[in-house]
C-alpha positions in Angstrom: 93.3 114.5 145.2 89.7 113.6 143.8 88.1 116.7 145.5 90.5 118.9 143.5 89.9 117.3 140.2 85.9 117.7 141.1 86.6 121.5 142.0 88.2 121.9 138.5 85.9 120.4 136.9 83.3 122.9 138.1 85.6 125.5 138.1 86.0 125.0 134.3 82.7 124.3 133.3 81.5 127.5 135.5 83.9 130.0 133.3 83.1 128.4 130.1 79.4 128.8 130.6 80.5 132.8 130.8 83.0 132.9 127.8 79.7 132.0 125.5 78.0 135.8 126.2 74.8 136.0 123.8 74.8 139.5 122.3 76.9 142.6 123.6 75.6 146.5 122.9 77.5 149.1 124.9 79.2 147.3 127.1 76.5 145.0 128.2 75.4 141.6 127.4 71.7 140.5 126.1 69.7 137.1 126.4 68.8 135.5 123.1 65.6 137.3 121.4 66.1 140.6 123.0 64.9 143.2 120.9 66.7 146.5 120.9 64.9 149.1 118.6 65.2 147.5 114.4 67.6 144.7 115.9 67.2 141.3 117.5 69.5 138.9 119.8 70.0 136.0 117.2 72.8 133.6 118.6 75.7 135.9 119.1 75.1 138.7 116.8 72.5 141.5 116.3 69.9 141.1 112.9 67.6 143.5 111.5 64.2 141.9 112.7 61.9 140.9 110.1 
């Protein structure tokens, strides 16, 4: 029974990781400080870079 509390656990912590995607443009998602023409990866969300 412990070994499939453990497995959740993981399994949980694995698929939240995933839900918190950085930025998204077309489809695809970008690391933090990616720089796409005028815009930069700032959290979750694009800003005009400065």
């Amino acid at each position: 029974m412990r070994i499939k509390r453990i497995a959740l656990v993981i399994i949980v912590l694995l698929y939240g990781e995933l839900s918190f995607a950085d930025c998204t443009y077309n489809g695809v998602n970008y690391p933090n400080g990616t720089v796409l023409g005028p815009y930069v990866c700032s959290g979750t969300q694009w800003v005009i870079r400065q």
